[in-house]
C-alpha positions in Angstrom: -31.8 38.6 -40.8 -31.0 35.8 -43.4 -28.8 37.5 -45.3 -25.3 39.5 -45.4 -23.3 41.7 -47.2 -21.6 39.2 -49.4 -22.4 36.7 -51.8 -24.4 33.8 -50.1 -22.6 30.2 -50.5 -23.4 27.8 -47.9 -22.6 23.9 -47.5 -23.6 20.6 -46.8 -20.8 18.6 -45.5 -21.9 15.0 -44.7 -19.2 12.7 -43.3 -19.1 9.0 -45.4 -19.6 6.9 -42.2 -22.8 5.3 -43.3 -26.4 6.0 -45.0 -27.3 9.5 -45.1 -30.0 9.7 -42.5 -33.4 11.7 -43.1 -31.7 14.8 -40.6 -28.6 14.5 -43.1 -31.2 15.6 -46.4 -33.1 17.8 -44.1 -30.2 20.4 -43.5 -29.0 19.7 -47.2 -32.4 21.1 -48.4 -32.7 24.0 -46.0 -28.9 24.5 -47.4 -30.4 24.5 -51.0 -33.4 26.0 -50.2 -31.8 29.0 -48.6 -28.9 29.6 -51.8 -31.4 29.4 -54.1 -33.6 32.2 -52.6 -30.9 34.0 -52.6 -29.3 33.6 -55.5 -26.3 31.7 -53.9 -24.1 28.4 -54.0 -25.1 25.6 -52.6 -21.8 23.7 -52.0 -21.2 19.5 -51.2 -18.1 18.8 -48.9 -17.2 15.5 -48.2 -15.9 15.7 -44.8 -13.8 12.2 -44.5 -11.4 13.2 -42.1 -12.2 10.6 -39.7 -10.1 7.4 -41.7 -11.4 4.7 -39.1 -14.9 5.3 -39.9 -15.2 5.5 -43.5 -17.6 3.4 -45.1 -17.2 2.1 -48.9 -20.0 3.2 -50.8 -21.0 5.8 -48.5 -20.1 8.9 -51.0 -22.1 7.1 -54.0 -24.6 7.0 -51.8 -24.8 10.1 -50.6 -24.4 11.6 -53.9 -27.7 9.6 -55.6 -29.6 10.5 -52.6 -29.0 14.1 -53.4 -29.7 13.5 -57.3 -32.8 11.9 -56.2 -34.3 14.6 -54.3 -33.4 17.3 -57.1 -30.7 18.6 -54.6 -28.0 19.1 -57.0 -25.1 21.4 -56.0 -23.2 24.1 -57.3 -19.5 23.0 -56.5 -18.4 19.5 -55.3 -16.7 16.1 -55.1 -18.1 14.9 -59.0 -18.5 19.1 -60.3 -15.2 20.8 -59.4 -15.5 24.7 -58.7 -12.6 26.9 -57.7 -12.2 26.5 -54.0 -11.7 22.8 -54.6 -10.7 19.7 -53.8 -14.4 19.1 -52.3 -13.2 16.2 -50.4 -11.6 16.8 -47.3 -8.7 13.8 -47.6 -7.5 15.2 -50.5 -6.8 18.5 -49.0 -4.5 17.6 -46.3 -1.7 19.3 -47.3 -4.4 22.7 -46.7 -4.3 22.1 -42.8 -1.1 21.8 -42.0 0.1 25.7 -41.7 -2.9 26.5 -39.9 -2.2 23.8 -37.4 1.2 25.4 -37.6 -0.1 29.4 -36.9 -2.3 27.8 -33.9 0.9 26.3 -32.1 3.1 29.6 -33.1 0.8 32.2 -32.1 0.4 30.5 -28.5 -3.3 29.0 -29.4 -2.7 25.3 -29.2 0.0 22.5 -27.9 1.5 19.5 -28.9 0.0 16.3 -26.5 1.9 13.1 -25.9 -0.5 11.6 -23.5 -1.0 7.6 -24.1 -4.6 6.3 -24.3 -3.3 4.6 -20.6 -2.5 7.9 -19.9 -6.1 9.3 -20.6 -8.2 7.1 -19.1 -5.7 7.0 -16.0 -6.3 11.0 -15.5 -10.2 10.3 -16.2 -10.3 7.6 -13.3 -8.2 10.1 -10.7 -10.9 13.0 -11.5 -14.1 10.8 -11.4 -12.3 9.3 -8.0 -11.8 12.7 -6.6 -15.5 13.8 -7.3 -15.5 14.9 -11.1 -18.6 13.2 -13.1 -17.7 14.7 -16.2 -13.9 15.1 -16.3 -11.9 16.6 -19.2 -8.7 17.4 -20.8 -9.1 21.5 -20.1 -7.3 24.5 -18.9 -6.9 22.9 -15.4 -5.9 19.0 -16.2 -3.9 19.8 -19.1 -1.0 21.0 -16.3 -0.7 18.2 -14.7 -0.3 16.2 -18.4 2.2 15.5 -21.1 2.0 18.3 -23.7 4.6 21.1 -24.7 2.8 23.3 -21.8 4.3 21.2 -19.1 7.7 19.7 -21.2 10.8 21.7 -21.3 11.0 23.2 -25.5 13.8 20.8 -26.6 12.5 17.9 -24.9 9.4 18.5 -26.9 11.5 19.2 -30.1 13.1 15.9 -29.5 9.9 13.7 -29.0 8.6 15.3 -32.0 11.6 14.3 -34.1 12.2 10.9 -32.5 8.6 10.0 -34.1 6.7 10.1 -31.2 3.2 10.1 -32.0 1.3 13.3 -30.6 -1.9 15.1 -31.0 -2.2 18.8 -31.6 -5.0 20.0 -29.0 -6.7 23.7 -29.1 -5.8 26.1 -26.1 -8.8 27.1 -24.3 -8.7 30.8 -22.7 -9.6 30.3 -18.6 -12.4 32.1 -17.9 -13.6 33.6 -21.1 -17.4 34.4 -22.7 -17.4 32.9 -26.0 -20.8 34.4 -27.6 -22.0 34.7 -31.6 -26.1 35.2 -32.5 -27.4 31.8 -34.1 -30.2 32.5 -36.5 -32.7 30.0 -35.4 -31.6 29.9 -31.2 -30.4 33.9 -31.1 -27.3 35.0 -29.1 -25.6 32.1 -27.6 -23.1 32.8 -24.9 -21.0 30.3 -23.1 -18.1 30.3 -20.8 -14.7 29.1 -22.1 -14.4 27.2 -18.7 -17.0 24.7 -20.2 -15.0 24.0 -23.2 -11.9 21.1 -23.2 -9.0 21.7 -25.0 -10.2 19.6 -28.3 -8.0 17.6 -30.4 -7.7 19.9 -33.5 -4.8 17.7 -35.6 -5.1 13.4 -35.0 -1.7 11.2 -34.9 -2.3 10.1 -38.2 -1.8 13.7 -39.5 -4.8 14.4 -39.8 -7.7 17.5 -38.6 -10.1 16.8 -37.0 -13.4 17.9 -38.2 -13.2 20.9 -35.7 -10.3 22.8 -37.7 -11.2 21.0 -41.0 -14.4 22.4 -40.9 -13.3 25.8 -39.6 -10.6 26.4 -42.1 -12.5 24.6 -45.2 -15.2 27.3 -44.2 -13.3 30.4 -44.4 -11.3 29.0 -47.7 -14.6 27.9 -49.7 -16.0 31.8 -48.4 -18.7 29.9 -46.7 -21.4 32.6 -45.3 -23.8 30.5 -43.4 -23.4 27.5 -41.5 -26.8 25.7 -41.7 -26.6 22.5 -39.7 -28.2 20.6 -37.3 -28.9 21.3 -33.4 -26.5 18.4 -32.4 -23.5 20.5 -33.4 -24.3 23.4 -31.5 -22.1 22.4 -28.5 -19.3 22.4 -31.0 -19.8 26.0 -31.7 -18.4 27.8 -29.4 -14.7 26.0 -29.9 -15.3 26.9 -34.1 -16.1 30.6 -33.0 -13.1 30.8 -31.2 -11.2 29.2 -34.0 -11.9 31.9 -36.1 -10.9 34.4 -33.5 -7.8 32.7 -32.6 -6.8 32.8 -36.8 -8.3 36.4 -36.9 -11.3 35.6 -39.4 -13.7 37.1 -37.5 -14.9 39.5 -40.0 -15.1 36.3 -42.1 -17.2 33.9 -39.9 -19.9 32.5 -41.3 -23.9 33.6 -39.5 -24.8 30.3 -37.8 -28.0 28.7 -37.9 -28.5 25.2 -36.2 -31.0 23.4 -37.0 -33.6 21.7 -34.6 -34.1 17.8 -34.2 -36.2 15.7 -36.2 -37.9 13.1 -33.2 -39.2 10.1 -33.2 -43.1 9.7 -33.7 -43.7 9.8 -29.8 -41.4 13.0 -29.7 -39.3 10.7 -27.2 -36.2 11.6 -28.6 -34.3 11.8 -31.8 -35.3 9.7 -34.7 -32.6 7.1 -35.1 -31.1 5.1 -38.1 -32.3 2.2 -35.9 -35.6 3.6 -35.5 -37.1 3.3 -39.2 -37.5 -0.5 -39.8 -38.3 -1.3 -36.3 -41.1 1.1 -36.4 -42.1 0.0 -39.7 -41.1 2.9 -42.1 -37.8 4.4 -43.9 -35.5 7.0 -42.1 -32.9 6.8 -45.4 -34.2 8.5 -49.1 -33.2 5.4 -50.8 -32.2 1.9 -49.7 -29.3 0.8 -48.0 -27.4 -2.5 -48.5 -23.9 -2.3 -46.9 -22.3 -6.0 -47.8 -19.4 -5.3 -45.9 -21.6 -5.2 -42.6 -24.4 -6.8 -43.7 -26.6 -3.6 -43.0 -29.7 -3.3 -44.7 -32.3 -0.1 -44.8 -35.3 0.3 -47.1 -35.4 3.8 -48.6 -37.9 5.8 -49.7 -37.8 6.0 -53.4 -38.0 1.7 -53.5 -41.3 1.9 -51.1 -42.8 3.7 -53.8 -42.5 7.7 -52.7 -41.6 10.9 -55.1 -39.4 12.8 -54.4 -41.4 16.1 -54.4 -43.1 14.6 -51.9 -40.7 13.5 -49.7 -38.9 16.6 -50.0 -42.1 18.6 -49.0 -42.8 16.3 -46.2 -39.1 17.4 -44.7 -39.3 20.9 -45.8 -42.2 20.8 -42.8 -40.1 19.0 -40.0 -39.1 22.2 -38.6 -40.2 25.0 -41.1 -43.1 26.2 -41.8 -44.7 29.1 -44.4 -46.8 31.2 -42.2 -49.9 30.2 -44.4 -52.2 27.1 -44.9 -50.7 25.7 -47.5 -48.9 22.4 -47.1 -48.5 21.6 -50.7 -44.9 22.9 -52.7 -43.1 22.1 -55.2 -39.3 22.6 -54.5 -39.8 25.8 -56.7 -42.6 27.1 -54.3 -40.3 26.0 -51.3 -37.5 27.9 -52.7 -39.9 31.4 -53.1 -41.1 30.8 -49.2 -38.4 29.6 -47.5 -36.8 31.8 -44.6 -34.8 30.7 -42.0 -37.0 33.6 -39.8 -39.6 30.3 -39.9 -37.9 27.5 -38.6 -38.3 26.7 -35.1 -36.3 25.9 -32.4 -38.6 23.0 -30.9 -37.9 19.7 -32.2 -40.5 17.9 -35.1 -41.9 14.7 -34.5 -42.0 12.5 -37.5 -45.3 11.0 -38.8 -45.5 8.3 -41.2 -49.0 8.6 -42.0 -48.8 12.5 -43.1 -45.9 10.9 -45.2 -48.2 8.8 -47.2 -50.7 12.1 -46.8 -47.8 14.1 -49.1 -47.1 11.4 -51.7 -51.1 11.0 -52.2 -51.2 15.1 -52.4 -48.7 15.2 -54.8 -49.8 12.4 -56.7 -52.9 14.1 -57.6 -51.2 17.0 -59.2 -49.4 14.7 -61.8 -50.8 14.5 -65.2 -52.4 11.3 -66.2 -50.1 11.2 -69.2 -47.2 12.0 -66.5 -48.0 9.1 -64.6 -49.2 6.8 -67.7 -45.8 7.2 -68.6 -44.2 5.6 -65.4 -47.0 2.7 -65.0 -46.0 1.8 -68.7 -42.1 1.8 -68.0 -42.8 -0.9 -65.5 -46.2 -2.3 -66.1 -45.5 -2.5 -70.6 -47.7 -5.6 -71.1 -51.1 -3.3 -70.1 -50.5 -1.4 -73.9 -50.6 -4.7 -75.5 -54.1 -5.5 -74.0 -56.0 -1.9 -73.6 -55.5 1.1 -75.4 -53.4 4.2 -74.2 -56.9 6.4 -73.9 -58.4 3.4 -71.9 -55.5 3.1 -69.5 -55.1 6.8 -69.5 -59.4 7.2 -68.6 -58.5 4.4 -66.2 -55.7 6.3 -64.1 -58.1 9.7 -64.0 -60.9 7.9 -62.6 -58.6 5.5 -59.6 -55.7 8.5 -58.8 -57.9 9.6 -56.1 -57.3 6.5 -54.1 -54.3 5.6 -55.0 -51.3 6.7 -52.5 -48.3 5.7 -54.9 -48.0 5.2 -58.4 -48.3 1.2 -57.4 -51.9 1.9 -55.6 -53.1 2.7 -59.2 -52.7 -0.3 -60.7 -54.4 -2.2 -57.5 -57.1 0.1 -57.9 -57.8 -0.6 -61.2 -57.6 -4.3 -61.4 -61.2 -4.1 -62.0 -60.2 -2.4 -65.2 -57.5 -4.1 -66.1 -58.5 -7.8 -65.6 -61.2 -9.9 -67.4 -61.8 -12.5 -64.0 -63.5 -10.2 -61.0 -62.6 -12.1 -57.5 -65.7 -11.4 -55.1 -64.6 -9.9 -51.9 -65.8 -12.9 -50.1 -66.7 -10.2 -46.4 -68.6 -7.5 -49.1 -70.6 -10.1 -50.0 -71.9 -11.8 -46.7 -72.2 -7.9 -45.8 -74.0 -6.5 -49.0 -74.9 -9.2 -51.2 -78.8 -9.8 -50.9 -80.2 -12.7 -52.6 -83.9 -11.2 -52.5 -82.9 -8.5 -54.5 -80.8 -10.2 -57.8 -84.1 -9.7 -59.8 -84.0 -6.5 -59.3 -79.9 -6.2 -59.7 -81.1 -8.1 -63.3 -83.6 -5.6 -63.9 -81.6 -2.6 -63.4 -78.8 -4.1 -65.3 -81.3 -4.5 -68.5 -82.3 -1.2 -68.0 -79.2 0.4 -68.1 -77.9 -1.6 -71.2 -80.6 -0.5 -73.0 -79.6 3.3 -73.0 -78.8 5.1 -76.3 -76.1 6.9 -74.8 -74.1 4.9 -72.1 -72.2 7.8 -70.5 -72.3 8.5 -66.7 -74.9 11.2 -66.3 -77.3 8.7 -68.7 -76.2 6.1 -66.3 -77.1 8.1 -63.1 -80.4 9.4 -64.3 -81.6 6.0 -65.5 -80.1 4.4 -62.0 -82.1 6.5 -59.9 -85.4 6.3 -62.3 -85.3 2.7 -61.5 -84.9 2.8 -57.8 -87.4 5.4 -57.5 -90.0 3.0 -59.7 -88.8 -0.4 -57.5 -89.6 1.6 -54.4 -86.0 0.2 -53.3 -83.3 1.9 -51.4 -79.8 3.5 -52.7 -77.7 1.7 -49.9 -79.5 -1.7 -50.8 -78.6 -1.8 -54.8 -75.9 0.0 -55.1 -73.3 -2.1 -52.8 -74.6 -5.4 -54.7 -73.8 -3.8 -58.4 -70.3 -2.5 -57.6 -69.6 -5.9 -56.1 -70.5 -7.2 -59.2 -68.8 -4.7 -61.2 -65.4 -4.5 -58.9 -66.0 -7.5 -56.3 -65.7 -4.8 -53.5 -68.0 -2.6 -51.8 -65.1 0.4 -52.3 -63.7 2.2 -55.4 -64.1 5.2 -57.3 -67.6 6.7 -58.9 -69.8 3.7 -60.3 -71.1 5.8 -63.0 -68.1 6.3 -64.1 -66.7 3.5 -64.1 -69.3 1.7 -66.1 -69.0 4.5 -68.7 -65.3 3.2 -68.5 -65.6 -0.4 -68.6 -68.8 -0.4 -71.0 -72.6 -1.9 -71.5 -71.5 -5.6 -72.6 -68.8 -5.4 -70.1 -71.4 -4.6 -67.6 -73.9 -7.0 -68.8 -71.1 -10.1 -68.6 -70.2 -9.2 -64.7 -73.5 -8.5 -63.6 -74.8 -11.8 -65.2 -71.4 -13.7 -63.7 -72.4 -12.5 -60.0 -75.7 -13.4 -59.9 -75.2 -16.8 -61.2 -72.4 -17.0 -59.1 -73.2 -15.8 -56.1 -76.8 -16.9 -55.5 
């Protein structure tokens, strides 16, 4: 069941560490997806609780990718809304009395322990057998917290400005369970959950009560997010039963993994570039650390595209169709269809969307962007030209780039012979007849592309010579290549005395 009894506001809360990775704008469109169907809000929180690892230009970044893909929210950082700020470091002051219920209703514990400390209790467990060891309901006795201190000495460390951390109680022995949307009930035992740090030295939450108590304040109902935060979980569910919320929590739904094209493991940020394509929605360029990552909008992609393409890495619509527009995705998407199995990623059915969705643009639609980049063509061809030109090359063209490629033939007054086409195609024998049939055809009334067809074919059938033996030679004269789109139509595009000029050019040239 997607829904609940109470208005549907859900959140994407990205951390400004880095990039935001192609898993990052994944669970922000199944966020927006899933408001939008149901008539919800569609929230940005910028979760930059952790200070160390904040990167400058992160939160731009992550806002233009958003803006790109047509993601925009309801409430956030640059929008306001009434369960603001939207930025986690600027509502520090929030945290503090719900650190404060935690430790006074018995829930959590101050923690002294030094990194030394840590690392020695770590070594003695490993030592005595532990692989895993952690700070839990059995190691935290033998440690330096206000479970083992006497109350005043505790007081008195606290005052004297001894740095501490604020660490969740974990209950010995206890089934933590909630129902996931996506993986169904989850159950696990409280025994396999340490006592987290819940409030940092530096006065601070960490993003386990931040995103607990942001949640219940912004009246979040459904916690979209990916798989790698469902070991977190249980600790949040307990959060809210430990602050009495539970008739507030939020229906989970995590979110499986997007893998690399091998489906041997996750898709990294690493993994893009080294395997030749983007795993970011726009490029990268951190000068601080020198990182650099291309994106997809500077290789050429839309973003309709690129948002269908990740609207399938892990959901699909129970029909055939693969081609939405982010309305369409809206009116079909369920959560009841996303899977629990992870999605490999494939480049190649990448390029397959952006040539899909390419095709459903108008010609004046995408006259429009050729011209914005590409303004000298209007000073040498006429909008209609150009405009005839993009109908008849679309078809082959992947991005908006591929079109003016394809039509170079169209564009440009020199033709370059595809020096391979012509060892391959180019008979010498047969240039009479290329001359011939080029005579012919100039001589029509009418030069349209069904005259141009008819009076093709009328002169192979007379010649006695073959379709695969003519053919290849006049589009190599016309285009230099043995590939583009219909050759009727393209010499109803390019004209008679067009024609005439490259046909003469090719066989003087190339005999």
């Amino acid at each position: 069941m997607d829904t609940i009894n109470r208005p549907i506001r859900v959140r994407f809360a990205p951390s400004p560490t880095g990039p935001l990775h192609l898993g990052g704008v994944r669970t922000a469109l199944y966020n927006f997806l899933f408001a939008r169907k149901h008539n919800g809000k569609f929230i940005l929180r910028i979760e930059d609780t952790d200070q160390k690892r904040f990167v400058s230009g992160a939160e731009k970044y992550i806002l233009e990718s958003l803006s790109w893909c047509g993601l925009t929210p309801d409430e956030g950082p640059e929008i306001g809304g009434e369960y603001g700020p939207y930025r986690q470091s600027e509502r520090k002051s929030m945290y503090t009395s719900f650190v404060q219920q935690l430790l006074e209703s018995g829930h959590a514990y101050y923690a002294f322990d030094t990194p030394q400390e840590l690392d020695n209790m770590r070594e003695s467990m490993k030592a005595s057998g532990v692989p895993s060891p952690t700070y839990n309901s059995i190691t935290r006795s033998s440690m330096k917290n206000s479970l083992t201190l006497p109350t005043e000495e505790t007081k008195s460390r606290i005052q004297n400005g001894e740095k501490y951390v604020v660490r969740i109680k974990m209950p010995r022995n206890q089934e933590i369970k909630f129902q996931d949307q996506i993986r169904g009930w989850v159950s696990v035992n409280s025994n396999n959950v340490d006592d987290k740090v819940v409030y940092k030295s530096d006065q601070m939450p960490t993003y386990h009560l931040a995103n607990v108590v942001d949640d219940y304040l912004m009246k979040i109902s459904h916690v979209i997010r990916g798989e790698e935060w469902l070991p977190s979980a249980p600790l949040h569910v307990y959060l809210y039963q430990c602050f009495g919320w539970e008739d507030s929590m939020p229906i989970f739904a995590h979110l499986p993994l997007i893998l690399k094209p091998d489906g041997n493991g996750k898709l990294s940020k690493r993994d893009g570039d080294r395997l030749g394509f983007p795993v970011f929605p726009i490029d990268w360029n951190n000068k601080e650390s020198d990182e650099v990552f291309s994106g997809y909008r500077e290789k050429g992609f839309m973003s309709e595209a690129f948002i269908n393409m990740l609207a399938f890495l892990g959901w699909n619509p129970g029909t055939e169709q693969e081609i939405f527009s982010l309305s369409e995705l809206v009116s079909e998407f369920s959560l009841a269809r996303v899977g629990k199995s992870g999605s490999k990623y494939d480049y190649s059915k990448t390029k397959w969307f952006n040539q899909q969705h390419l095709r459903t643009q108008t010609d004046q639609a995408i006259f429009d962007n050729i011209i914005r980049t590409n303004s000298n063509l209007l000073t040498k061809f006429p909008k209609d030209y150009i405009i005839n030109t993009i109908a008849l090359v679309k078809e082959r063209a992947v991005f908006e780039s591929d079109i003016i490629k394809e039509g170079v033939p169209f564009f440009s007054d020199k033709i370059e012979f595809n020096a391979k086409a012509v060892s391959k195609k180019w008979k010498s024998d047969l240039v009479p007849n290329l001359i011939e049939l080029s005579n012919n055809l100039f001589e029509l009334d009418e030069f349209i592309a069904t005259n141009i067809e008819s009076s093709f074919h009328e002169y192979l059938s007379s010649a006695n010579i073959g379709f695969g033996k003519i053919m290849p030679m006049l589009r190599i004269a016309i285009t230099g290549n043995l590939a583009g789109p219909s050759m009727f139509d393209s010499l109803q595009l390019i004209g008679k005395n067009t024609m005439k000029e490259r046909v003469d050019l090719a066989t003087q040239t190339l005999n």
